[in-house]
Each structure stands twice: as structure tokens, then as C-alpha cells.
C-alpha positions in Angstrom: 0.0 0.0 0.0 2.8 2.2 0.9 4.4 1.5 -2.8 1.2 2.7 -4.4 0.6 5.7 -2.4 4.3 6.3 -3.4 3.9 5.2 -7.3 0.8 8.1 -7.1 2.2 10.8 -5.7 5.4 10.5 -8.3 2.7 10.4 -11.0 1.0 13.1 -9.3 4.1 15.4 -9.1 5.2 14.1 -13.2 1.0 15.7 -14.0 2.2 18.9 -12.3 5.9 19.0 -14.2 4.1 18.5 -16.9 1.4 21.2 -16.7 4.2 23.8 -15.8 6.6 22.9 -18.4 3.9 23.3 -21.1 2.5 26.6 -19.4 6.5 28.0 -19.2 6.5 26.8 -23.5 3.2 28.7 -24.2 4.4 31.6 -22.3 7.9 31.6 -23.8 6.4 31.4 -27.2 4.0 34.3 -26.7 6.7 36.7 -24.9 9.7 35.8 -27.3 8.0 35.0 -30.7 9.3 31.8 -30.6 8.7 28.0 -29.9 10.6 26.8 -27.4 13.7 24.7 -28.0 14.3 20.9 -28.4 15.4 20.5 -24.8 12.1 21.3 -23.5 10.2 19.0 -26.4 12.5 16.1 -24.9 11.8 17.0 -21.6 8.4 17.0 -22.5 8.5 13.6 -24.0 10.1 12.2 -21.3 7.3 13.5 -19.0 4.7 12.0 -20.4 6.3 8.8 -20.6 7.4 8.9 -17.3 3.5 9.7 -16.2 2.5 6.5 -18.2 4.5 4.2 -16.8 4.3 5.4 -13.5 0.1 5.5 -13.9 0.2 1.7 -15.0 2.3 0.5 -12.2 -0.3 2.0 -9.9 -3.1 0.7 -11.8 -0.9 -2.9 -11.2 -0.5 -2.8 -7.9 -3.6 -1.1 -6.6 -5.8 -3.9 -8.5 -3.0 -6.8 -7.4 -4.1 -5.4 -3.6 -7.8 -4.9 -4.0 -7.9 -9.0 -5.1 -5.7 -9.7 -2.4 -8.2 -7.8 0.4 -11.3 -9.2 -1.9 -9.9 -13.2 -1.6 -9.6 -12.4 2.1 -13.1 -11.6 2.5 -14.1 -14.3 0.0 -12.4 -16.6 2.5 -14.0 -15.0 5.3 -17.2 -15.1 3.9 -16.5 -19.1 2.8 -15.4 -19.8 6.2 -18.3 -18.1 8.6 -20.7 -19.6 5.9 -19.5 -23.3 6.2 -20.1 -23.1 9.9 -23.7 -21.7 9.6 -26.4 -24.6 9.3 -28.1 -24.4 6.1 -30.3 -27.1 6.6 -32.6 -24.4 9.1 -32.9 -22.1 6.6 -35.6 -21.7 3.7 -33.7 -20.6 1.2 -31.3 -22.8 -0.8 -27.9 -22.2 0.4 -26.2 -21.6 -3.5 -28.2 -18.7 -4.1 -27.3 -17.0 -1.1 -23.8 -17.5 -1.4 -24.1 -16.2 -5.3 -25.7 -13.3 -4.1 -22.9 -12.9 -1.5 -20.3 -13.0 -3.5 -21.5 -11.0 -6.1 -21.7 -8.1 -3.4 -18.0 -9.0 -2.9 -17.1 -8.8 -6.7 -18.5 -5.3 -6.5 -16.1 -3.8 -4.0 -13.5 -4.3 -6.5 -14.2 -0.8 -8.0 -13.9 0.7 -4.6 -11.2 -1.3 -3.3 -8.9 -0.8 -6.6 -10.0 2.8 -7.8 -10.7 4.8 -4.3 -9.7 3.3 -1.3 -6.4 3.2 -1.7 -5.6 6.5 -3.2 -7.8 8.0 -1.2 -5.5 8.4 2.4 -1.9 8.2 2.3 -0.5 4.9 4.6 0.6 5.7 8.4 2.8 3.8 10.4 0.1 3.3 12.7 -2.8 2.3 10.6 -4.3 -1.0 10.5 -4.6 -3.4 7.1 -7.7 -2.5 5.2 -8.5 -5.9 5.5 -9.5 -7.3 8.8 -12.2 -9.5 10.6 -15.4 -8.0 10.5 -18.0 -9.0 13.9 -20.1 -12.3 13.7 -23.2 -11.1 12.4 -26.3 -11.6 14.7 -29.4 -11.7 13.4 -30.7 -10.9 16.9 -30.4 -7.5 18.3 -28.7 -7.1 21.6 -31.2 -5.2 22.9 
């Protein structure tokens, strides 16, 4: 997780050199009448490049994460489900697990696209994935 906060922020800062750089070249070709020199196309080049690369490795290891954390809770899920007796139940046991897992497939957007970009990593912080509470269907109340 730390690598991928990491990986962002470079690509973050390569957006930013890349924004200036072509700001400075519009402005250099308005104030002097001419286009900027080859040094700065290179630059340029090199940039955006850079950007790509570093926005793919991201990409790579965000996703390689979010189906790390989603096997986890598929595990989880596998686990507290095989100990449940779905004999009592009325509903056949298959289609509540599909159902259930399907939920789980859909976290992938959130889990590979926004949750880990979204804060950067502290020392202190705890794994996104960890064990959720039994679930009770009985209020404690």
C-alpha cells in the first residue's frame, strides 16, 4: 500500500511537471516569438512517458491489492458460511452465497480505484482488511 501511495504521488508530481513545463513553453512562445527549444520537447517527451508508466504500475499494484483484500473476505465469507447450518434455513444455500459473492465482486471498483488512493499509509494504521464481527441476526437489545 505504501508503494502505491508512493507510485501516485510520483505520477501526481510528473501531471504537475508536466502542466508547468507546457505553461512556461506557451508563455515563452508568446513573450519571445518563438517556440521553445528541443530541450524542453524532450523534456516534455520524457514527462509523459514517465506519467505512463508510473500511472500503470499503480493501476498494477492497486488492483494486485484490492484482489488480495477481496480473496480475504471471500475466505472469510466461505469460512463463517461453512459453519452456519443451512439445513434451518428456507432458502437454498447456493443462491445466497451467489448473491454474496456477487456483493463482494462489486467492491472491486472501490477497493482498486478509491480506497487506496484516497489516504496516504501511516505507520500506525491497521490493514484495510481485517475481521469483521459475527453477524447476529438478533439484536442485543
Amino acid at each position: 500500500m505504501i508503494t502505491s501511495y508512493l507510485i501516485g504521488t510520483a505520477s501526481a508530481l510528473t501531471l504537475t511537471a508536466i502542466v508547468v513545463l507546457t505553461a512556461w513553453a506557451v508563455g515563452h512562445a508568446i513573450v519571445e516569438a518563438s517556440p521553445p527549444g528541443p530541450t524542453m520537447w524532450v523534456t516534455l517527451i520524457g514527462l509523459v512517458l514517465a506519467r505512463t508508466i508510473l500511472t500503470w504500475r499503480e493501476m498494477d499494484i492497486s488492483h494486485a491489492l484490492a484482489y488480495r483484500v477481496l480473496a480475504r473476505l471471500r475466505m472469510a465469507l466461505f469460512d463463517s458460511y461453512s459453519h452456519s447450518v443451512p439445513a434451518r434455513r428456507r432458502e437454498h444455500s447456493g443462491e445466497t452465497a451467489s448473491v454474496v459473492m456477487d456483493d463482494i465482486e462489486k467492491l472491486e471498483f472501490f477497493y482498486a480505484h478509491t480506497s487506496l488512493k484516497s489516504r496516504p499509509p501511516s505507520p500506525s494504521s491497521s490493514p484495510p482488511f481485517h475481521q469483521p464481527p459475527p453477524f447476529s441476526p438478533k439484536p442485543d437489545w
